[in-house]
C-alpha positions, 0 to 999 in steps of 0.5 A: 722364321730365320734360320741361319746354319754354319755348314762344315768345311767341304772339299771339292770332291763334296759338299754336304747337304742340307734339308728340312727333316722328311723334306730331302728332295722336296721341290718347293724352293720355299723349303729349301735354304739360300746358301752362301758360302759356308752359310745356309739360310732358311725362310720359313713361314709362321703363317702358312706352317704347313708349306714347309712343315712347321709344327705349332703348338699353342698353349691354351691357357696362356696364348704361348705360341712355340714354332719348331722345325728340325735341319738335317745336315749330311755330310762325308763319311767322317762328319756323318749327319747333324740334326738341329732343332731350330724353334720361334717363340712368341708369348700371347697375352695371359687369362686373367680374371677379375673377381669383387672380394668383400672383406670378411670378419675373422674369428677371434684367435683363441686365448694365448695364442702367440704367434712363432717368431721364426717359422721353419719351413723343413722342405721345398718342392718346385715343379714345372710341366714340360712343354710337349714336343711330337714326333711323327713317323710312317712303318712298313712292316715295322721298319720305320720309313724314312726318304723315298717309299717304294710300295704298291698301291694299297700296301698296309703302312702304319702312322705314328704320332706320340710324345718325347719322353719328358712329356709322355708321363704328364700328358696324353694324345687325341687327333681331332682332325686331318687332311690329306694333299698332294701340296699342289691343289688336291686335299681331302679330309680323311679325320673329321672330329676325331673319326675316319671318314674312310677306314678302308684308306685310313683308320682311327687312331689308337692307343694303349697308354694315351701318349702314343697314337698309330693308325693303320693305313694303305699306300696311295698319292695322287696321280699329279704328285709323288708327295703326299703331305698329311695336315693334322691338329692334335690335342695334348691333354693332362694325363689322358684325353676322352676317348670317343666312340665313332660312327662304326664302333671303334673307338677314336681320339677327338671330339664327337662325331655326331652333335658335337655342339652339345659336346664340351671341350676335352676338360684335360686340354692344355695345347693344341698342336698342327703339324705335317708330315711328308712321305714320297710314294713311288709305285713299284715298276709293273705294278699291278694297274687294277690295283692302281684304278682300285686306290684312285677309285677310293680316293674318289669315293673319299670325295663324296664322302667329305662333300656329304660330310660339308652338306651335313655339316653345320657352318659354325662347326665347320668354322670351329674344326677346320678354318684358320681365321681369315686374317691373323697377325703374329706378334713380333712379324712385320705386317699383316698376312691373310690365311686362306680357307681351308677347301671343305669349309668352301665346300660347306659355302657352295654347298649353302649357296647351291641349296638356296637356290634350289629351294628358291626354285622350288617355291617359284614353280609352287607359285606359278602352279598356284597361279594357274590353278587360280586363273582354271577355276576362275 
């Protein structure tokens, strides 16, 4: 997607900046525009939406893909800041079904019955659903936080997602996954099927009318990054979604945890939504370094967790939850681009080879114990 943005006129004491929304400062040039001029210009990836935090909303019914994405743009104190919502639309090819209707005899009509010539249709009433647009956001102490988030490690913070208010009185909100990362080579699953793996680190999600999630969680990053990016898939469903129950009573906003092949869809969904969202933690000077070992501590501990959770896993659910298709193409974008799998369905994969082989060597062992007992007796 090709985003071009006409800047103000600058003087030469300053220049405004432009950014993506939540992204001021990030490094990756991938997200940062080529100016030229007066001109910035934006090169955003429809296939790997999250390397600069494109949201995609697909219509489930239709096959309607919308890409959307918001620019900053930061000038002096008489211009101020200019937000601009930039978005890429791609349709996909409609669900139509085909049924073989035999022809049916009508019952006489009724002894002078006359039809009016002139039929008065006295109103007219057209309605169309709004397409849902979300807005992510991170408090501190009930502050919104935006920029650069200077806590210390373990600081009680809460995430936000929810729906712009001509969408939140027709649908309602469930997050059935979403994964955590430094951007770099670090990711980890902290909502599977719609549950927490780690509650200490981050919570379920809740609501009180369906179209506005929170979730409570505790400051951390990972020791090679001040980014941290969380990755996330939400439903969007008529009225409300199915809430469910998890594991250790609470209840979350997705799928089953347990036997989620015997569980149906959510018969309300209409789209699905996979956006990202970026927050930049410094900790504070003289932190407190047992408290700093303590998160880094349960970060680990959330490793086992998602390495006992692909072992216990089944590779088809994994596959359905949380694996792009290995290759896709976009309507109306040049060429083809291959989408890599995601690190817990690798996981699964090793996890698969590395049983195989143990029970391969089982049954080997079992063989040349039976061997020599054989060649004992005789």
């Amino acid at each position: 997607m090709r985003v071009e943005v006409v800047l103000p006129n600058s003087n030469e004491k300053s220049s405004p900046s432009i950014y993506l929304d939540g992204m001021k400062g990030y490094p990756n040039p991938k997200c940062q525009p080529e100016v030229r001029d007066n001109l910035a210009e934006f090169k955003l990836s429809l296939l790997d939406i999250y390397e600069c935090g494109v949201t995609r909303v697909v219509n489930k019914i239709t096959g309607k893909k919308v890409f959307y994405h918001k620019i900053i743009i930061e000038g002096d104190q008489s211009f101020g800041k200019e937000v601009i919502s930039v978005k890429c639309i791609i349709t996909g090819p409609h669900n139509a079904t085909l049924h073989n209707h035999g022809i049916v005899r009508r019952d006489v009509l009724p002894v002078g019955f006359q039809e009016p010539e002139d039929l008065e249709i006295a109103t007219s009433i057209t309605e169309k659903a709004p397409e849902p647009v979300l807005g992510v956001g991170v408090r501190q102490n009930g502050n919104l936080v935006s920029g650069d988030l200077n806590v210390s490690p373990g600081t009680p913070l809460q995430m936000e997602i929810f729906l712009d208010k001509n969408s939140a009185p027709v649908y309602g909100l469930g997050v059935t996954f979403m994964q955590v990362t430094d951007t770099l080579s670090q990711e980890e699953t902290i909502i599977f099927n719609g549950c927490s793996v780690d509650p200490y680190l981050f919570e379920n999600f809740n609501t009180e009318d369906g179209d506005f999630l929170t979730a409570k969680f505790r400051a951390f990053k990972f020791p090679e990054s001040t980014f941290v990016q969380f990755r996330g898939t939400v439903n969007v469903c008529l009225d409300k979604c199915q809430g469910i129950q998890c594991s250790n009573g609470q209840i979350g906003y997705g799928r089953r945890r347990r036997a989620v092949n015997q569980t149906p869809a959510d018969p309300n969904k209409i789209f699905e939504i996979s956006l990202a969202t970026f927050i930049k933690v410094n900790y504070q000077e003289g932190v407190d370094q047992k408290a700093v070992a303590d998160i880094e501590n349960k970060i680990k501990q959330l490793k086992l967790a998602n390495q006992k959770l692909a072992r216990n896993s089944r590779a088809g659910t994994m596959y359905e939850t949380i694996k792009e298709e290995s290759t896709k193409t976009l309507s109306g974008s040049d060429g083809m681009a291959k989408v890599e799998e995601t690190v817990l369905f690798a996981r699964e994969i090793v996890e698969n080879s590395s049983t195989s082989i143990r029970i391969s060597g089982y049954l080997m062992v079992s063989f040349m114990i039976f061997v020599i007992s054989r060649i004992v007796r005789n």
